[in-house]
N, C-alpha and C positions, 0 to 999 in steps of 0.2 A: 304254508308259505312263509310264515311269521320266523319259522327256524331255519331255513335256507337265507334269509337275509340278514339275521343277528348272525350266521354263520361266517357270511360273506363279511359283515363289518367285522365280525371280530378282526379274520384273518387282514381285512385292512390295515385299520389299527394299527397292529403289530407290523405289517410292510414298512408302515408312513412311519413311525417313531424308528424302526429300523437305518428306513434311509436316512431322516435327517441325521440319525447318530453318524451317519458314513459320511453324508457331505461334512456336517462340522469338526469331524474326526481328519476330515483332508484338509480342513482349514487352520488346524494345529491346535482346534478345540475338544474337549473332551467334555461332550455334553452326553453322558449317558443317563442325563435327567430324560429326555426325550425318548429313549427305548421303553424306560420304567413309564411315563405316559401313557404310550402305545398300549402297554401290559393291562396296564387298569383299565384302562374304557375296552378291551377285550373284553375284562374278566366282566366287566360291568354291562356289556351287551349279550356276552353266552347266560349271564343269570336272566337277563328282564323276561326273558318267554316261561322258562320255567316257573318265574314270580305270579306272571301273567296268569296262569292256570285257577291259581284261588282270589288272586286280589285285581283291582283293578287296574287300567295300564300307568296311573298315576303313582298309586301302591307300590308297584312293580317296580316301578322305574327308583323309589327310594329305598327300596327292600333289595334290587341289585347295589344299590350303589355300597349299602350297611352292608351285603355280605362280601362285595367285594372286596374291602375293607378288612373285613375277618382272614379274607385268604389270604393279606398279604404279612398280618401277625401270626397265622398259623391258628385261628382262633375256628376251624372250621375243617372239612375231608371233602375227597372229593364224592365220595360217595351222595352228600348231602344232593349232590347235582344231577350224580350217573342212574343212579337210584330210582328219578323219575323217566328215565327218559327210555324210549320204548320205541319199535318200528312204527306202533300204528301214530305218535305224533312226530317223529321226524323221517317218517320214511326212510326210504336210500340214504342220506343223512347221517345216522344213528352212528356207524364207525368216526365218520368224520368229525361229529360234533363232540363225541365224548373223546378220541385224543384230542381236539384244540382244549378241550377242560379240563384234562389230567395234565397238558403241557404249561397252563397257566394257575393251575394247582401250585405244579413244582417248582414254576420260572418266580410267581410272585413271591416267596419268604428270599429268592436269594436278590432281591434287589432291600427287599428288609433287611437283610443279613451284612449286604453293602455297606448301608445307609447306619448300622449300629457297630459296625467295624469300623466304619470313618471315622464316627463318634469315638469309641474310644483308640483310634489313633492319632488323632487329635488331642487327646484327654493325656496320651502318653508322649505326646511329642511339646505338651505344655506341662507337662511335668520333667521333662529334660530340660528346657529352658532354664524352669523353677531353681534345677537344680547345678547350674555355671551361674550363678546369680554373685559370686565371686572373678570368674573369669572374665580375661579381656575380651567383648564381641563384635567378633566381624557381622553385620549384616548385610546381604545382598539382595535387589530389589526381587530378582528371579534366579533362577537356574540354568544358564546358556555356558557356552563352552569359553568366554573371557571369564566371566565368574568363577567358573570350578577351577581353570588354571592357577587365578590367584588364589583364592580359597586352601589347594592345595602347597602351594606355596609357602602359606602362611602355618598351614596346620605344621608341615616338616621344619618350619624354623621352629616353632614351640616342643614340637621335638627332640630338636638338637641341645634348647636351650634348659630340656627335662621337666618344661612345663606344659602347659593344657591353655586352648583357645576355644572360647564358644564357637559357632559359624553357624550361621543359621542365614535360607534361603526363602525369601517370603511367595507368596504367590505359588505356592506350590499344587493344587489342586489344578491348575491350568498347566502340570506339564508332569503327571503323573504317569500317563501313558505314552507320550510324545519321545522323552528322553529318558528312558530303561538305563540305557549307557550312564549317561551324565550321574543319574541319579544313584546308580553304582556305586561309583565316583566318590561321589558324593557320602555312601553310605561308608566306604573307607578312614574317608576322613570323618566321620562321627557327627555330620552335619545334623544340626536339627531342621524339622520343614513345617513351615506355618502357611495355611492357606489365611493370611493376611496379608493386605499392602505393602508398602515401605512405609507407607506416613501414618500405620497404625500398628507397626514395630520397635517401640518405645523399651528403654533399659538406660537402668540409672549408672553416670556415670562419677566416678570416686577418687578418690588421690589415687588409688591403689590400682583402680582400675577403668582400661581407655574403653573407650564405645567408638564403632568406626563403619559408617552406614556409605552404601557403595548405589548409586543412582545408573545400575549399569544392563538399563536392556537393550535393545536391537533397536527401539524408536528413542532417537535424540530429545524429540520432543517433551514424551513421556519422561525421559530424565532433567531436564529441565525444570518442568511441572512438579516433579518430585522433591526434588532440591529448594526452590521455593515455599512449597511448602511444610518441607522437613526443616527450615531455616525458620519459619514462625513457630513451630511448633517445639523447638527446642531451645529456642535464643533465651527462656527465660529460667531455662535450669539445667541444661545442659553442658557446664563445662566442662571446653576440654574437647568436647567428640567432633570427632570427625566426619566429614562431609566432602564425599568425593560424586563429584557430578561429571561423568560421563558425556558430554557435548563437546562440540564444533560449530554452534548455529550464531551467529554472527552477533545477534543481538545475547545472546547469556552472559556473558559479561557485562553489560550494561545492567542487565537486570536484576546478576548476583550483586553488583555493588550496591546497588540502591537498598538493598535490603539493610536491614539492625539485624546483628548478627551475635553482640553479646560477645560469648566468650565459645561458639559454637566454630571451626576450623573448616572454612566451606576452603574446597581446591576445586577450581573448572578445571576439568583434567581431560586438554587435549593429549588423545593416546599418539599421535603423529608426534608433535612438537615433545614431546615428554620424553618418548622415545629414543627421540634424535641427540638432546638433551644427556640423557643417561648413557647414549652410546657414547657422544664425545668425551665424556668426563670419562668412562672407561678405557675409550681408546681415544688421547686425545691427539691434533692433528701432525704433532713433532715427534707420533712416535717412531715412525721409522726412519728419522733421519740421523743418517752415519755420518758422522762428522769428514770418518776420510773419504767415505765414495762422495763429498759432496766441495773437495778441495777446487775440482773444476768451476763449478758455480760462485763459488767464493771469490776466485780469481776474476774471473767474468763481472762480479754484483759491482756495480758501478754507483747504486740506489745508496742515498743519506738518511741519516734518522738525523738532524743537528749534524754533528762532525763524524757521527761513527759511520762505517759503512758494514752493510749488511753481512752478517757471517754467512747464510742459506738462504732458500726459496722452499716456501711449500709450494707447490702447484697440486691441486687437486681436482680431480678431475669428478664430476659427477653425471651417472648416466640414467636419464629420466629426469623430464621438466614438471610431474606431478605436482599434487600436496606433499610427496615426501624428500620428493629429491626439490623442491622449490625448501622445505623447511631447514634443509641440509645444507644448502647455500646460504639462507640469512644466516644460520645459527654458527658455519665457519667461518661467515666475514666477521664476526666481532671475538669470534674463540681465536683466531687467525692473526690475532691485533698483537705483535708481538716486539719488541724491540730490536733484536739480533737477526729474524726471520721477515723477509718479506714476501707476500701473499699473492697468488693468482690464482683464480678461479676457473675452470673450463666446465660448461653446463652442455649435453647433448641431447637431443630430442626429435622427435620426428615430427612436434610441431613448434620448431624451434622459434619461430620467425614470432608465432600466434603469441609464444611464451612472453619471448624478448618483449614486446608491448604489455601485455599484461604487467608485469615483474615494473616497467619503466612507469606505468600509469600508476601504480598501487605503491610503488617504493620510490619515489623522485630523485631521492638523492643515493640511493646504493646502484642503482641503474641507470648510466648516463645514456640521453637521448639525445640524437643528433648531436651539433657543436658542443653538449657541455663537454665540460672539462670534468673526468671519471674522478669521484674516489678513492674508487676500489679498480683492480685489475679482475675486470668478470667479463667474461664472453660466454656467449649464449649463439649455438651453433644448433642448426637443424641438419639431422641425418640421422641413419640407422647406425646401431652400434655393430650391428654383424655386414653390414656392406666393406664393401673396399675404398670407397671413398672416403668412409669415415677414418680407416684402417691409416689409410694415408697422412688424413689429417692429422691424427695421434700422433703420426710420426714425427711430426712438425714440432712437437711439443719436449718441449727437454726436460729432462728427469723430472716424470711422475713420481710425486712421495704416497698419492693416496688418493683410492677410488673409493666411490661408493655409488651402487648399481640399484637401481628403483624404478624398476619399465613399469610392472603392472604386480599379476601372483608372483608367488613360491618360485614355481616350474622356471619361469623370465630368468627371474633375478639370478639364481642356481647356474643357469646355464649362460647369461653373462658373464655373471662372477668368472664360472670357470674358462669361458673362452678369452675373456684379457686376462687369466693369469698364464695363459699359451702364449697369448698375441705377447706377453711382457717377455716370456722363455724364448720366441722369437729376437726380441729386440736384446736378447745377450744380457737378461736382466733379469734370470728364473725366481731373485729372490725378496724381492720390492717390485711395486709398491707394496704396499697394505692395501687387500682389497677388502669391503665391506657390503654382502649383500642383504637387502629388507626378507626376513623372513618370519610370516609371524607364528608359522606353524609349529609346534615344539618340538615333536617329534622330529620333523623335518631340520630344524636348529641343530639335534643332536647327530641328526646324520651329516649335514655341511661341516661341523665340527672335526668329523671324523674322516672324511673325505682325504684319503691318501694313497699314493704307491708305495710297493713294496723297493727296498734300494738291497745294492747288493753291499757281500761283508767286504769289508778292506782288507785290502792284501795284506801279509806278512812276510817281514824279512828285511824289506829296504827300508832306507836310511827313516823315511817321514813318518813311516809306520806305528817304529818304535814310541812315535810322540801321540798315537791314538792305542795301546797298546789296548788300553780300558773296553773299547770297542769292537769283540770280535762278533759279535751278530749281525743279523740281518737289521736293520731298522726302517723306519718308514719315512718317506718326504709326505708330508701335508701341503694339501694345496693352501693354505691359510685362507679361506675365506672366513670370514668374520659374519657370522648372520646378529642381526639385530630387528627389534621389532615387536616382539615377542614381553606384553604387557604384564606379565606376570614376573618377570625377572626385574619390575619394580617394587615388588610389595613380599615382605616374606624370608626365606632364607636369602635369594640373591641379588636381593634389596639394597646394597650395602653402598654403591656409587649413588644410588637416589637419598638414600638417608643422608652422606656425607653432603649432599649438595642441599637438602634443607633446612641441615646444620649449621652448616656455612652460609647461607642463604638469610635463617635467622639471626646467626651472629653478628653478620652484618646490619641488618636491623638493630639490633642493641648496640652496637658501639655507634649510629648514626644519633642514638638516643641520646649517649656519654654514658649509659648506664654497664657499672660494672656487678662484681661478686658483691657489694656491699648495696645494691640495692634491694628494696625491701619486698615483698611478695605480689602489693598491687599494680605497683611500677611494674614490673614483669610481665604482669599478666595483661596491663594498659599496651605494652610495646606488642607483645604476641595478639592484642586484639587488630592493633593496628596491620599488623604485618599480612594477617588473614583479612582484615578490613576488605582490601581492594587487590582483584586480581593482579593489575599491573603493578602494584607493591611488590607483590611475594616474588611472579616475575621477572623484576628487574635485580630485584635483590640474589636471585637466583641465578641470574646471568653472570654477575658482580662476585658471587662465591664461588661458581665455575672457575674463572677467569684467575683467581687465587692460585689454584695450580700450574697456570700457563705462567702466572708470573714467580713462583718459584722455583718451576725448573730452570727459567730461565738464570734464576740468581745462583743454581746450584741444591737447592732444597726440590724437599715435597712434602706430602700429608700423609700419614701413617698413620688408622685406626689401631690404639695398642689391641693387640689381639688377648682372647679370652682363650684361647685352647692353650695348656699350657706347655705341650710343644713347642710349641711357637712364642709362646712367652717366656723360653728360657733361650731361642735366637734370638728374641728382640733384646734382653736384657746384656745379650753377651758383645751384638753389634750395634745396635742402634745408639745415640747420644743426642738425647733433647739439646734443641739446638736454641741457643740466647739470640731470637731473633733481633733484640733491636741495639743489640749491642753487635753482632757478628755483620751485621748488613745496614749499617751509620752510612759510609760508604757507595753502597748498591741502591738507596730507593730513591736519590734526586731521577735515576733515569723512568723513575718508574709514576712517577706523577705525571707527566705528560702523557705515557703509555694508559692510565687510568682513564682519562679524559677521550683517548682516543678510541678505546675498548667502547669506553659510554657510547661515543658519535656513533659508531659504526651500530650498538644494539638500537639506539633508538630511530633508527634509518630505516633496520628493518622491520620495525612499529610503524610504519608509516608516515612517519614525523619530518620535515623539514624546517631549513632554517626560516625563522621571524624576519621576513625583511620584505622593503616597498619594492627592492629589484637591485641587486648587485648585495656583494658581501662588506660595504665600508660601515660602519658606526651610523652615519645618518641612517641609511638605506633601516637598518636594523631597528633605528629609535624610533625613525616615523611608523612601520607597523607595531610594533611593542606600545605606541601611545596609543593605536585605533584600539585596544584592548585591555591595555592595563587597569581602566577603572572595575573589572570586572575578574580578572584574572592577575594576581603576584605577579607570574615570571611567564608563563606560558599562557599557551591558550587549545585546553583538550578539546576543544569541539573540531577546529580545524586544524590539528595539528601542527600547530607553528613554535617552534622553541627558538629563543635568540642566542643558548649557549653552544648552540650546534657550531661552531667558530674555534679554530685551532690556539691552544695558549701561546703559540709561538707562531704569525703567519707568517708564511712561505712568499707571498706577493705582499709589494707594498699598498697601501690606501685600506687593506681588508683592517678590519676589527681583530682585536687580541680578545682572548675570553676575560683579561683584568680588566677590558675598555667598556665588555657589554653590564659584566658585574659593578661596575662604577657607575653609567648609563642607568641600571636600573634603582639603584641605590639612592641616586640623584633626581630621580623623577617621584619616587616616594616620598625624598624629604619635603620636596617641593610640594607635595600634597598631602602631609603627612595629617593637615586637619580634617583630611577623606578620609584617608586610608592607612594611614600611620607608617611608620617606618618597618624598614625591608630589605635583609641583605641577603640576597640567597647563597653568598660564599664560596662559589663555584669551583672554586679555583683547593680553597682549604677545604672542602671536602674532600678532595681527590687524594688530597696528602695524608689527611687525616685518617682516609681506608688503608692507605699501603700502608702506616706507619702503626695502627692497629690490627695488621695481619694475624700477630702471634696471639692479641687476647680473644680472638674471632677463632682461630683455629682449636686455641688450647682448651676452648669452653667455659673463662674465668666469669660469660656473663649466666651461666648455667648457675652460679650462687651456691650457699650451701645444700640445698635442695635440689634433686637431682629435677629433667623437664622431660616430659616425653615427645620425641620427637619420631612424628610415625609410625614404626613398629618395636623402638628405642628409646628406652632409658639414657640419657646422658649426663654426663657430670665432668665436674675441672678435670682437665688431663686424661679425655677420653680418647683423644687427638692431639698428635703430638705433631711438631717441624721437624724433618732432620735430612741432613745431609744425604747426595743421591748416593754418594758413596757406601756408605750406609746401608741406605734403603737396597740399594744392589745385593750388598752382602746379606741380608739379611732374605730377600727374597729368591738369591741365589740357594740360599739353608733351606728354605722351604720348599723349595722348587726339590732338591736333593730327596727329601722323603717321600713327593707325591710323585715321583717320573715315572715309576714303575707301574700303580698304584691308582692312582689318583684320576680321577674325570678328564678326558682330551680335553676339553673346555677348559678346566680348570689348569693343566700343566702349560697347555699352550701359551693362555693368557699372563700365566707366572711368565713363560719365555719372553714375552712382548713387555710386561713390566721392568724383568729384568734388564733389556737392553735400555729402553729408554732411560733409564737411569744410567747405566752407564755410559750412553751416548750425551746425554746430559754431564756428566764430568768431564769428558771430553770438551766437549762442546764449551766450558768455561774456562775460560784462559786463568784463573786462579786456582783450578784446581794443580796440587802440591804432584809431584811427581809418583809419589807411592801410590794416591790416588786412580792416577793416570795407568797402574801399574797390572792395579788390582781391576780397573774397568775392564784392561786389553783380556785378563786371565777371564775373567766372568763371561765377555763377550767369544773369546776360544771357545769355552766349554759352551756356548750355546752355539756356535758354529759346527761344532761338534754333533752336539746334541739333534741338529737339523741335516746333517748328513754332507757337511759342506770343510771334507779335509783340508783343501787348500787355502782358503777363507781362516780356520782355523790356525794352520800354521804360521799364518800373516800375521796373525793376533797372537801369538806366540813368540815372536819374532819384537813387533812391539812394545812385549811387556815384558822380555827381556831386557831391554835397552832402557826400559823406565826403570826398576830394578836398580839396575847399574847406575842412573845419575841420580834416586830416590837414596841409593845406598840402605835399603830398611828392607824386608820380604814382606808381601801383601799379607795380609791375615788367609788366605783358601787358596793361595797357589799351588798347594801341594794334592788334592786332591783332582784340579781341571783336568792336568794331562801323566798322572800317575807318577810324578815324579818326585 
């Protein structure tokens, strides 16, 4: 009887550790602790009977358990078992019982065998560490498909750059079996895999070399938790490294400030807002405007800045009231802050009504409610984007310069994108706007990229022909959707918009300081603590560096990383001229202090900030709430969002407050208390002037010193970053555009084509620009008229920059190559 029921338990056993391996294997656990279980207390009940025969059932039971034990070191055969066992004591039995003890013979050395290959893969994967102990390392808290994106990423920049990065993905023993794929992947780029934490993934970081810990699983929470803790654990020798925390939760912010933080580089890295962020600064929102398709509007702009009146209109349109298309809106109403350009907003949604309250409740002053009187030009419209009603609506709306489509997936946005760039071929308009769909899938990015018709060849023989001569093939129209989204084209080789804007972002931090090239190393490292300090610092400062290029196109400039390939470094050297910003533009920045001021209003709006006042916008209104708080707050007051500088330096209505009447107001109540609280200018007014006026030493990297800083995945230093003219910048991108067309990544050439124009839509666009200028734009803008499959368009510009030419009296530097003549 005694061997039918050690029978039956074995075979139990072995079921119950079976299954729970299958349930917690569908729960995305890899507990094959639980099989190996099963295994032993088998192997430990098929012994206790045969123990049983000489010892007693006490004996037994510890004389199974010892030889169970032996079978799973190989310390034992099965014979010792089969040997005894006979019909006349397990009867009918006897097959049955000796295969379950030859299968647990076999089964127990390969879970020993497991368990000493784990060992030493382990043993070898910290001896891989051991040995990048000079490399820069990425750390990432696990293994999921946002990780390996960037990871990769990062691994093909150190490639390019002929160097070597650690990467290493912790927590690895929890997705061994789960993601084969990923781990692949993963094995490509030379990752190393520790089944440790994140806050027991520890690596020293050096002058020479960055440490860069990545808080980025699936639960927001867990990253959170991480970053917290990885901030105490590193704040007291950790400089320098990086800390990127992966959250959205409302409160992390709060709680990443609070923290001591040292000289440790925490980023709360919303991937929404980041994104939106990185996309504007790539594509920002003037790029597609043509100065001549826009002579109508101009004529029409009736709108003052002071005495100028408006050269254009952006109107943008955005479709989805989400988290992304809501982040798309704050982020174009303060990028949107332009002098020459005035801004309207259009927001579509199928819960538009639910939105408009929301956006009105959380943003006061960017979203006007009932009677107010608007800031901004935004409307927020409920309907579908593929009905007819809305179809209509659109129609109402005069030249769209720029979409961007955010319903929900991939699939959505794709299929948006592509239905208003029909609905736009509709309205006689096949080649604007710019549209921009959310996509964050990569693969899917490079297919929307690629996304085009085939065009036929141009005729030959008549007269217009001869001027496309260059062009006898077939070429392709792209529908230009623009995908964005896609968090890995922040970090790594296509990193390059995100770095320039942390760069910029820092620089302005230093020049807020006054510190230049001749400060000393602590100073430096006191400013870059501050700057990481507080999330809303780096933020706003990052807003404030964006905005750097909205306001040099405007002047006629841009920002041009000198390039390292030296291809490309013998175009830049042949076109480009470091421009004397503060000598060339004495001039151009009185308009641009007010425009500072106003950029600010607009970002801190959509912070949720309004202005300090007891009710109405005059001086009292403003002082009587500024006094319920000043004993406790300088200038503002962060709890409830109230700021008093929120007031135009020039107002529009009479009785309102000047921003010199609020900075004199507060000025005055400090002195007045100064045996409280001491004196207090917060200078509102000469900050603003003070950032246009240090543009060039912000850009050039003079506060970079003689040591070089890392910034991100970059090394920087003086003159790493140059000003120069669009003209310029055209010509020069126009050369490079020339090597890659044939060649070169659709992503990459297309986006050269959209650099290209805007710049030379930008000389256009400045009434100072010299006539050769003007000359060499029209020729650059042909050849990409061309390039897009748009002959008559081309001839236009041909036409143009003929006639400039002639009153230039000088030949453009690349006219000879656009149209082969």
């Amino acid at each position: 009887m005694i061997w039918n029921i050690c029978l039956g338990l074995s075979i139990t056993s072995i079921l119950a550790g079976l299954l729970i391996f299958i349930l917690k294997k569908r729960t995305g656990r890899n507990e094959v602790k639980y099989l190996g279980v099963g295994v032993y207390l088998a192997s430990v009940i098929v012994c206790f009977p045969v123990n049983c025969l000489e010892e007693s059932a006490g004996f037994a039971l510890i004389m199974s358990i010892s030889h169970a034990i032996r079978m799973f070191v190989v310390d034992t055969g099965v014979s010792d078992i089969t040997s005894v066992l006979n019909e006349n004591l397990t009867g009918p039995m006897l097959l049955a019982y000796k295969s379950i003890v030859s299968l647990l013979y076999i089964s127990a050395p390969v879970f020993t065998l497991g368990l000493v290959l784990k060992y030493f893969s382990h043993f070898f994967e910290r001896l891989r560490l051991a040995m990048r102990w000079k490399r820069d390392m990425y750390v990432f808290s696990e293994l999921n498909e946002r990780s390996i994106a960037i990871a990769e990423n990062i691994f093909e920049k150190y490639q390019d750059e002929k160097k070597k990065a650690g990467i290493v993905f912790c927590k690895s023993d929890e997705k061994d079996d789960e993601n084969r794929i990923l781990e692949e992947q993963a094995g490509r780029i030379r990752a190393v895999f520790t089944p440790k934490v994140l806050t027991r993934a520890f690596f020293k970081n050096g002058k020479n070399r960055k440490i860069s810990y990545f808080a980025i699983s699936e639960d927001q929470s867990e990253n959170l938790s991480n970053t917290l803790d990885m901030i105490d654990l590193l704040e007291p020798w950790a400089k320098g490294a990086y800390m990127y925390c992966f959250s959205t939760e409302e409160e992390a912010e709060i709680l990443i400030d609070s923290k001591k933080k040292g000289d440790v580089r925490v980023i709360l890295f919303d991937e929404i807002r980041e994104t939106v962020y990185d996309h504007l600064f790539r594509h920002p929102l003037y790029i597609n405007l043509n100065p001549i398709e826009m002579k109508e509007v101009q004529e029409k702009s009736t709108e003052l800045r002071g005495q100028q009146a408006k050269q254009g209109k952006i109107t943008l349109l955005i479709v989805g009231g989400g988290k992304v298309g809501t982040e798309f809106l704050k982020a174009a109403a303060w990028c949107g802050q332009m002098n020459t350009l005035d801004l309207e907003i259009y927001l579509i949604d199928l819960k538009g009504n639910i939105i408009y309250k929301k956006l009105a409740q959380e943003y006061p002053e960017l979203i006007a409610r009932g009677n107010d009187t608007p800031y901004y030009k935004i409307h927020i419209w409920k309907g579908n984007i593929f009905s007819y009603k809305t179809e209509q609506y659109l129609d109402q709306i005069e030249n769209i310069t720029y979409c961007v489509v955010a319903l929900g997936d991939d699939e959505q946005n794709i299929h948006a994108g592509v239905y208003l760039r029909r609905y736009f071929y509709k309205r006689e308009n096949p080649y604007g706007p710019v549209i921009c769909a959310r996509v964050r899938d990569g693969m899917r990015q490079d297919a929307v990229w690629n996304m085009s018709e085939s065009a036929r060849s141009l005729k030959t023989g008549d007269s217009s022909s001869e001027a496309f001569s260059a062009l006898k093939n077939k070429g392709k129209v792209y529908y230009n959707i623009i995908p964005f989204g896609d968090t890995r084209t922040m970090f790594g080789r296509q990193s390059e918009a995100s770095f320039t804007m942390e760069y910029l972002a820092m620089g302005i931090h230093f020049s807020y300081w006054n510190l230049g090239e001749d400060a000393n190393a602590e100073l430096r490292r006191s400013v870059i603590r501050d700057f990481y300090g507080k999330q809303y610092n780096r933020r706003s400062s990052v807003a404030s560096g964006m905005h750097i290029k909205f306001k040099l196109w405007e002047m006629g400039y841009g920002i041009l990383k000198v390039p390292v390939d030296k291809k490309h470094m013998e175009i830049f050297r042949k076109y480009v001229r470091k421009v004397d910003y503060r000598k060339e533009t004495e001039e151009k920045r009185q308009a641009f202090y007010q425009l500072e001021h106003e950029r600010w209003m607009a970002f801190i709006r959509t912070e949720g900030w309004k202005l300090a006042s007891a009710g109405g916008k005059s001086l009292d209104a403003i002082k009587a709430c500024y006094q319920s708080y000043f004993g406790k707050f300088k200038n503002y007051n962060p709890i409830l969002k109230l700021h008093p500088a929120l007031v135009p330096i020039k107002p529009v209505n009479s009785g309102e407050a000047s921003l010199d009447e609020v900075n004199d107001m507060i000025v005055e109540l400090n002195r007045e208390n100064s045996f409280m609280y001491g004196d207090y200018d917060p200078d509102y007014v000469d900050s603003d002037v003070h950032l246009i006026d240090a543009i060039q030493d912000i850009v050039d990297g003079r506060w970079c010193g003689s040591d070089s800083l890392q910034v991100r995945d970059n090394r920087m230093e003086k003159d790493s970053c140059v000003i120069a003219a669009l003209s310029d910048m055209g010509c020069y991108y126009l050369n490079v555009y020339l090597q890659l067309e044939q060649e070169g990544r659709t992503d990459t050439v297309l986006c050269l084509r959209e650099d290209i124009k805007s710049c030379f839509y930008g000389v256009l666009m400045n009434a100072e620009s010299a006539h050769g200028e003007k000359a060499e734009a029209y020729w650059g803008l042909g050849y990409m008229a061309k390039a897009e499959m748009m002959p008559e368009k081309a001839e236009e510009y041909r036409k143009f920059a003929l006639a400039e030419e002639r009153a230039a009296d000088v030949k453009p530097r690349f006219d000879g190559f656009c149209f082969g003549q």
